[in-house]
C-alpha positions as CSV (number, residue, x, y, z in Angstrom):
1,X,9.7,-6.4,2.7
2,X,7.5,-4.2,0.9
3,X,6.9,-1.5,-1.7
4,X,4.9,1.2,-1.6
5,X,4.1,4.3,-3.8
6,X,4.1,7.9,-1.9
7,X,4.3,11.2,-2.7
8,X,6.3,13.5,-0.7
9,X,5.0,16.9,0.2
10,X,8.4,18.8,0.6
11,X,8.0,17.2,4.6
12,X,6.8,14.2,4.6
13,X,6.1,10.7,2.3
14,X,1.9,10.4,2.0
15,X,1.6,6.9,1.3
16,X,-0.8,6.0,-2.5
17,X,-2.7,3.2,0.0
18,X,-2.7,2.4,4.2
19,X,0.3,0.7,5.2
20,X,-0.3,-2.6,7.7
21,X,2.1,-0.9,10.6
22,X,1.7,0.1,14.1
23,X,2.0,3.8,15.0
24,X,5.2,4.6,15.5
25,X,6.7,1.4,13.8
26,X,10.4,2.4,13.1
27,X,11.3,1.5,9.1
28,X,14.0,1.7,6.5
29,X,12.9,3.8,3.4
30,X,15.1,3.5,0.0
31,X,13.8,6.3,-2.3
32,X,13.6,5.3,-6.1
33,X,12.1,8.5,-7.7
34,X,9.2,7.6,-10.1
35,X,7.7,9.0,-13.0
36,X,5.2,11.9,-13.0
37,X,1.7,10.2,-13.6
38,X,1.4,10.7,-17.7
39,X,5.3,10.8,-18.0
40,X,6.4,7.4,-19.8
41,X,9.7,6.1,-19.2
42,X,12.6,6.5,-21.3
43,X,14.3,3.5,-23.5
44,X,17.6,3.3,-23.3
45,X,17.6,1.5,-26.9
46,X,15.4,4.2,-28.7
47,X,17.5,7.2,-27.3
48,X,20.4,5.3,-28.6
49,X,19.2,4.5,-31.9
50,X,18.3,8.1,-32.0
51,X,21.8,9.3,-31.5
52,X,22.5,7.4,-35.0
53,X,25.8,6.6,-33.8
54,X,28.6,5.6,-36.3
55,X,30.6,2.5,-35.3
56,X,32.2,-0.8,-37.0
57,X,29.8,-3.3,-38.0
58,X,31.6,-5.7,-36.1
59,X,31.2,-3.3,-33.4
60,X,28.9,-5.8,-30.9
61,X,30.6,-9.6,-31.8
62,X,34.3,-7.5,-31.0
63,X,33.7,-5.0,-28.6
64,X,36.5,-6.1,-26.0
65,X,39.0,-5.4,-29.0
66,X,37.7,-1.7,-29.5
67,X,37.8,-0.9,-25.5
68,X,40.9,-2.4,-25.4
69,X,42.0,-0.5,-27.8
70,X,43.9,-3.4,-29.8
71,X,41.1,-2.7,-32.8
72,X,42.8,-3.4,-36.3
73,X,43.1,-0.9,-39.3
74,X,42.3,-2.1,-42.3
């Protein structure tokens, strides 16, 4: 299996580099969409630490107890 960068037209897929097939060579394409060139990627951790959610400090070492919702008061 390989991977390949393309851009797609609105028609068809135009390929970043030639692809080693035949003419005509039936394939399987799974379509990931990438970022626009100059467009970084998103962190997950940085959009959450911007959020400045409010939780228990215990919040990571007990989360099962807070989804399960058997949390304590107190």
């Amino acid at each position: 299996m390989e991977k390949i960068s393309a851009i797609f037209d609105g028609r068809v897929f135009r390929p970043d580099q030639a692809i080693p097939l035949a003419p005509n060579t039936r394939v399987r394409l799974t379509i990931e969409t990438l970022p626009s060139d100059g467009e970084e990627p998103v962190s997950f951790l940085l959009t959450a630490r911007s959020l400045n959610l409010q939780g228990p400090s215990d919040w990571s070492a007990n989360i099962d107890k807070y989804l399960s919702g058997l949390e304590t008061e107190g």
